[in-house]
C-alpha positions as MATLAB code, in Angstrom:
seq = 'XXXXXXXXXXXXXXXXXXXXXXXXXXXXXXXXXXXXXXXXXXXXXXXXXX';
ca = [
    -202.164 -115.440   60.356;
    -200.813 -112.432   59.184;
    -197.211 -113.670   59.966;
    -197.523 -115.748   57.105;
    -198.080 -112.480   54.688;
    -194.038 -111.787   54.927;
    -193.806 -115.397   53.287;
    -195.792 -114.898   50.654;
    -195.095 -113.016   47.240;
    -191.262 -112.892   48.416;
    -191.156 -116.046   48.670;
    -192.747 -117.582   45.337;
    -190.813 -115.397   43.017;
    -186.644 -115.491   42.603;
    -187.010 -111.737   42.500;
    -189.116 -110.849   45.406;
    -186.647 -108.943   46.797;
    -184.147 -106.359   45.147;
    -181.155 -108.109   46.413;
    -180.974 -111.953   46.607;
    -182.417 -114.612   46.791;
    -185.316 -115.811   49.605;
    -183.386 -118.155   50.845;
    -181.047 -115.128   51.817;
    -183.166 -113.398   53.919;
    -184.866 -115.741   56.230;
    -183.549 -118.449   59.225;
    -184.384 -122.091   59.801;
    -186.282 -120.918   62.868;
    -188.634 -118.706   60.906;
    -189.095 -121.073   58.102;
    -189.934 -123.713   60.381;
    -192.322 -121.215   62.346;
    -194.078 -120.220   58.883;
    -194.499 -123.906   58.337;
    -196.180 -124.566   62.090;
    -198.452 -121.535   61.479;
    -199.830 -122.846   57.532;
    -200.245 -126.624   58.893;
    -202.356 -124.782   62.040;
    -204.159 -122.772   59.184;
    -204.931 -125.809   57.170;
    -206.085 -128.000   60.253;
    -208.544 -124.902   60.469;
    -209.116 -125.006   57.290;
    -210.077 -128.551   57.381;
    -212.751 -128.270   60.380;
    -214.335 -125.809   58.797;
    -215.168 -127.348   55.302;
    -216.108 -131.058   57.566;
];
């Protein structure tokens, strides 16, 4: 899942990047992607731990 590593520290903090905000510098299509990849990851995650 390293696709979701571009989402991460950027992300959580308002000053991730040097120039604006997050919300700036991504699309709906990737945000929805990133969100398809971490509910695969925690279905995973789930099967695992059962």
């Amino acid at each position: 899942m390293r696709i979701l590593d571009q989402y991460y520290i950027p992300t959580r903090y308002p000053n991730g990047f040097d120039v604006g905000a997050p919300m700036d510098y991504y699309t709906e299509k990737q945000a929805k992607g990133a969100i398809e990849y971490a509910e695969d990851l925690i279905e995973f995650v789930k099967r695992e731990v059962e």
